[in-house]
C-alpha positions as CSV (number, residue, x, y, z in Angstrom):
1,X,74.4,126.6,85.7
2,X,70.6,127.1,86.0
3,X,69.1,126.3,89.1
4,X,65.4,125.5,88.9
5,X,62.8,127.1,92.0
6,X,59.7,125.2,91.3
7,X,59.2,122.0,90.0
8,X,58.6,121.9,86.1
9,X,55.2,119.2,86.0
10,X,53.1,121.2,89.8
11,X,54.9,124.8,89.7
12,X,55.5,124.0,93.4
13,X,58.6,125.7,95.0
14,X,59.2,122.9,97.9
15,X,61.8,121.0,96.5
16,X,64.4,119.0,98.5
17,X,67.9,117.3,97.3
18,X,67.5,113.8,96.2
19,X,70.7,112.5,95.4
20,X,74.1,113.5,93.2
21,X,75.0,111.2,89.7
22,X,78.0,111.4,88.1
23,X,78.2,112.1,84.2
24,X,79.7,108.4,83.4
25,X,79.2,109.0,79.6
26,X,81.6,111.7,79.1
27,X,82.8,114.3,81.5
28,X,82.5,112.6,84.9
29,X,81.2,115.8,86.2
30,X,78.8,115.4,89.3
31,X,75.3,116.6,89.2
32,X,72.3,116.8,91.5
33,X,68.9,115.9,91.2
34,X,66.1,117.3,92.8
35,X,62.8,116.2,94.2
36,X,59.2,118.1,94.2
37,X,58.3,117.2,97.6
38,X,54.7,117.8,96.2
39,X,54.1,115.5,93.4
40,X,57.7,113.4,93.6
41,X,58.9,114.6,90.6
42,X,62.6,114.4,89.9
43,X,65.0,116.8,87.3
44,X,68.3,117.1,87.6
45,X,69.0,120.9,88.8
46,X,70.7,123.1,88.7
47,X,71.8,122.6,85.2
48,X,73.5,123.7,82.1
49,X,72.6,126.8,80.3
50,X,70.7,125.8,76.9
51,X,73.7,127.4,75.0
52,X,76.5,125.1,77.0
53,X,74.5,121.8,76.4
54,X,76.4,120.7,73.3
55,X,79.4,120.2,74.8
56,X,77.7,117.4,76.6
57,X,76.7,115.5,73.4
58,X,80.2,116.0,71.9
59,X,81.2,112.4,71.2
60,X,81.7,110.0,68.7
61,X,80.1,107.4,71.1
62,X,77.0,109.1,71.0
63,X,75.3,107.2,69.4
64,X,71.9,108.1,67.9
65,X,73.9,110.6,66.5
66,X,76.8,109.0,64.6
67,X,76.4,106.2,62.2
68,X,80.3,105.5,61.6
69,X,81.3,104.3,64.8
70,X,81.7,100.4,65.0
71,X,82.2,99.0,68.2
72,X,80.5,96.4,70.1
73,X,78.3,98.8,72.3
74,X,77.5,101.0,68.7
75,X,76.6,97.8,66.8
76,X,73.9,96.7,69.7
77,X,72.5,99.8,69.8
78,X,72.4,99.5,65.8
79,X,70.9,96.2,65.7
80,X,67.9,97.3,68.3
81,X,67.7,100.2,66.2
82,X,66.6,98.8,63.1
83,X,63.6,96.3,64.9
84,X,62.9,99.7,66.6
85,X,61.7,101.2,63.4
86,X,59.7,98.1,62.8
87,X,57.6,98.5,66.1
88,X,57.3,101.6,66.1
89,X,55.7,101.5,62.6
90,X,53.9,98.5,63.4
91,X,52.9,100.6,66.8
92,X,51.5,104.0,64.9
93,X,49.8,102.2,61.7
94,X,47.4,100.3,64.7
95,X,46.0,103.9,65.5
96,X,46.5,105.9,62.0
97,X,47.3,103.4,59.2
98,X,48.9,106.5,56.8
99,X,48.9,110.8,57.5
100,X,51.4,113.3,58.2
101,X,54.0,112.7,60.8
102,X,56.2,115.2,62.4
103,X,59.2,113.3,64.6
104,X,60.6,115.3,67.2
105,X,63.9,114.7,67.4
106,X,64.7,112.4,64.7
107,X,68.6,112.1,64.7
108,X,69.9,110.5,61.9
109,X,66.2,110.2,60.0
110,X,65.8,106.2,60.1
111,X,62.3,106.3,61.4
112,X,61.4,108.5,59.0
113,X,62.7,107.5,56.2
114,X,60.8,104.1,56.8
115,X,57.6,106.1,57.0
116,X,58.5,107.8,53.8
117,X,58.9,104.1,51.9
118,X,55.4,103.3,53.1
119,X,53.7,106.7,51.6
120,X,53.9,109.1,54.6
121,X,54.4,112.3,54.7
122,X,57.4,113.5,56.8
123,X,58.7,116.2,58.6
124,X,61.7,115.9,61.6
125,X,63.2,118.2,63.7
126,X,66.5,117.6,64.7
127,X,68.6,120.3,66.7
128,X,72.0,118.6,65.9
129,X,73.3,119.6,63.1
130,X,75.7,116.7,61.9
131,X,72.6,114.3,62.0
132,X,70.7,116.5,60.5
133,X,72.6,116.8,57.4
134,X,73.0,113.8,57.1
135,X,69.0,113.1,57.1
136,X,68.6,115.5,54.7
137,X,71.2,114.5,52.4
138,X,71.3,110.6,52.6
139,X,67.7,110.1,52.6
140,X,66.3,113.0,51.1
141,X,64.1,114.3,54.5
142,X,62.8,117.5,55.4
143,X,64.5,118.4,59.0
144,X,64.8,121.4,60.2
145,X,65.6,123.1,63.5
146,X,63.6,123.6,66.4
147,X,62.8,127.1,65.9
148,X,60.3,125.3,63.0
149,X,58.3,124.1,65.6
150,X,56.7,127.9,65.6
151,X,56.3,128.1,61.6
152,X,54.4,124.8,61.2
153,X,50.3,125.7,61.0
154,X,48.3,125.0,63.4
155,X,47.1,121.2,63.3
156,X,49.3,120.3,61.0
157,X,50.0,116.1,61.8
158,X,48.1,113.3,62.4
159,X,51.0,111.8,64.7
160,X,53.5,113.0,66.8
161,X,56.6,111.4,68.2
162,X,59.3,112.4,70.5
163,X,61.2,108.7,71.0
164,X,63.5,109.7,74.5
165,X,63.8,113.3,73.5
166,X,61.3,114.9,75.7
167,X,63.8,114.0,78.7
168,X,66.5,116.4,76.9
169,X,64.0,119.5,76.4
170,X,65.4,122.5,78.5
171,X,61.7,124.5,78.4
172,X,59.3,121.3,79.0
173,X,56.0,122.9,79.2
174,X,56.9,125.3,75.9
175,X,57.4,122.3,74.1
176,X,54.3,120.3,75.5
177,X,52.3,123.4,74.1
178,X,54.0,123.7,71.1
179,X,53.7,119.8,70.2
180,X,49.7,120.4,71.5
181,X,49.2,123.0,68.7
182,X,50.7,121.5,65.9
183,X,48.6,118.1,66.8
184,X,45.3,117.1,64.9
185,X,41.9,117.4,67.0
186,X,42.1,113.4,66.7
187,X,45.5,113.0,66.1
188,X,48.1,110.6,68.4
189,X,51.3,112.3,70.5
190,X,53.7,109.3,71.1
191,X,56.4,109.3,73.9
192,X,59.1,107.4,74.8
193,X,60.8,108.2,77.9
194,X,62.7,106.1,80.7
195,X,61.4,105.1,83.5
196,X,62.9,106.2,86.9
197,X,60.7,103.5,88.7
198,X,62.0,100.4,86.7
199,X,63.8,97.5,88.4
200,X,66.9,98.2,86.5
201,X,66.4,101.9,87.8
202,X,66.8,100.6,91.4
203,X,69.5,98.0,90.7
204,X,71.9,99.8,89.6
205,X,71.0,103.2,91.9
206,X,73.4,105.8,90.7
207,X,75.0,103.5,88.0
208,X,72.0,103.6,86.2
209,X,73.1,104.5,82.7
210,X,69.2,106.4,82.0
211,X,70.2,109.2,84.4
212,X,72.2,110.3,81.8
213,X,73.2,113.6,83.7
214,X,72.8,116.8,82.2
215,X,71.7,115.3,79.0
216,X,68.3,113.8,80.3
217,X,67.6,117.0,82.5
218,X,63.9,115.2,83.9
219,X,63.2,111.9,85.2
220,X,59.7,110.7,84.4
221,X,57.4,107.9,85.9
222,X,54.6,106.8,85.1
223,X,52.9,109.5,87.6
224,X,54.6,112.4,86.8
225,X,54.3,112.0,83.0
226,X,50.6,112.0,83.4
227,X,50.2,114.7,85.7
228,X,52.1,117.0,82.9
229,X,50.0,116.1,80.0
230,X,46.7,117.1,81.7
231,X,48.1,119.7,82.7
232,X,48.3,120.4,79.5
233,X,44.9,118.9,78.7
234,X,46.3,115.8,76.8
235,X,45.1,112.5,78.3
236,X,47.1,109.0,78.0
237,X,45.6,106.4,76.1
238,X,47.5,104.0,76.0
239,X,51.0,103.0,77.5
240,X,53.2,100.2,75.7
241,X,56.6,98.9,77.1
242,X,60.3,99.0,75.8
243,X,61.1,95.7,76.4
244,X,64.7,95.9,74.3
245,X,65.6,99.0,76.3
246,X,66.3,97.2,79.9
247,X,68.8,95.0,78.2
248,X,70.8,98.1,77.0
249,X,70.6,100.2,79.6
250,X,71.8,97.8,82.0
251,X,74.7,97.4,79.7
252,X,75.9,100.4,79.6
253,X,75.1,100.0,83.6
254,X,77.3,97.4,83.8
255,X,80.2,99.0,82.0
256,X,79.6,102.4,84.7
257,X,79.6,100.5,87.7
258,X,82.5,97.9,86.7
259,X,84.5,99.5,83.9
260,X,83.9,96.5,81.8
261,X,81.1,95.2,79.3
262,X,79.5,92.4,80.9
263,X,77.4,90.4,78.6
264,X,76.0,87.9,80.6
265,X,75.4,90.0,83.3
266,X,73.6,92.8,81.7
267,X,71.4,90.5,80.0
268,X,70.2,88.7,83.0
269,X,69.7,91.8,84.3
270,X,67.4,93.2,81.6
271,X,65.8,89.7,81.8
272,X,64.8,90.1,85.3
273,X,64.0,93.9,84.9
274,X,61.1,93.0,82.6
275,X,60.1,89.7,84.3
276,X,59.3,92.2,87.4
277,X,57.6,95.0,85.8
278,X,55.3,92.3,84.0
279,X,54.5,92.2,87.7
280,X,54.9,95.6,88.9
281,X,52.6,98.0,87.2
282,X,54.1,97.8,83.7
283,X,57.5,99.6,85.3
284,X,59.5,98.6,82.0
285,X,63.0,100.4,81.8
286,X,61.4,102.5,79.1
287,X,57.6,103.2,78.5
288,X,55.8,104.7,75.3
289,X,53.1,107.0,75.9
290,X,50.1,107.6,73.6
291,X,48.3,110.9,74.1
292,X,45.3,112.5,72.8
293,X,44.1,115.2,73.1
């Protein structure tokens, strides 16, 4: 395990335990989180070695990464899946209506692939290799690893996405800079992340399915994202809610905390998770973020 002495967004080395969350997805191993007592920030810590995270991602349920499995949880995420590609196109084209897109991340290669029908150019990294494959071979895609994201020239895209990826990334700030250099002078960085400050976040307390320990190794809000783009010099323009995501994280919530899939339940949930961040400073379950530079 890698344990973490300063906090990854301020560099400060005051840190203090926050609380422990249990791997519900797959190995029901136990794994702390830590807090920056400076700037709040939360990461889970210490955690796996780079080289022993793909065990963690070894499972036919996971599911941005298989397109086979078929069961009722698969075929929800599927469903919000496909009108995902639709906003997020709909999302970009209001900023750059056509370019050269670079998606960080890209799994299986839908959202590319639907940029590619509408005359983009396209270019994915994806660090899985079954998805990746399959990208390349069932829609024709250029993916590649991440160890690309060094050979691209400088400037390269007119839009970059990372849709819940940058959550995953063991070196943050390398990959803030490297995303920063590939990025045209007026060119848009778009990410999604979850939102550790969302009703559904404080519902369901250690239960809550976007934890996602030791896959999602950080823990943004709203504050903490911000603080690491300027740090980076990249300023937020714009910040657009998730609305679909509250309803499936809380049921997956629902299935941690109970053992059982509860419809009804997890929808009210997401219902109510969204009717208070409409109130509450736009604390949706899941928040895009458009940066510039």
């Amino acid at each position: 395990m890698e344990n973490l002495l300063a906090c990854p967004v301020c560099e400060s080395n005051s840190l203090s335990h926050a609380f422990t969350v249990k791997d519900h997805f797959l190995t029901n191993e136990i794994f702390q989180i830590s807090k920056c007592d400076s700037c709040g920030f939360l990461f889970t810590n210490p955690r796996p070695y780079p080289d022993e995270m793909p065990k963690y991602y070894d499972s036919d349920e996971y599911f941005s990464h298989d397109l086979s499995n078929r069961n009722f949880l698969s075929n929800v995420y599927s469903f919000i899946r496909k009108l995902s590609v639709i906003k997020k196109y709909s999302l970009i084209t209001n900023f750059k209506r056509s370019g050269n897109i670079l998606d960080i991340g890209c799994g299986t290669g839908e959202v590319l692939h639907f940029f590619s029908q509408k005359g983009w150019q396209t270019s994915g990294i994806e660090p899985a290799e079954k998805p990746r494959l399959f990208a390349q071979s069932n829609y024709g895609l250029r993916v590649y690893t991440e160890k690309n994201l060094d050979l691209f020239e400088e400037q390269s895209f007119d839009v970059i996405t990372m849709w819940h990826v940058l959550e995953h990334v063991s070196r943050l700030n390398e990959r803030i800079d490297q995303v920063k250099r590939l990025l045209k002078n007026d060119g848009i960085l778009i990410i999604a992340l979850p939102n550790s400050n969302s009703w559904d976040s404080g519902y369901y307390k250690e239960y809550w399915a976007a934890w996602d320990v030791p896959r999602h190794l950080y823990h943004f809000t709203q504050t903490s994202i911000r603080l690491l783009l300027s740090k980076h010099n990249l300023n937020i323009h714009e910040i657009v809610p998730m609305k679909f995501d509250s309803y499936y994280v809380s049921l997956l919530s629902e299935k941690y905390k109970s053992g059982k899939t509860k419809l009804f339940r997890s929808t009210l949930n997401g219902f109510r998770s969204n009717i208070n961040a409409k109130k509450n400073s736009n604390n949706y379950s899941s928040l895009i973020y458009l940066a510039k530079k």
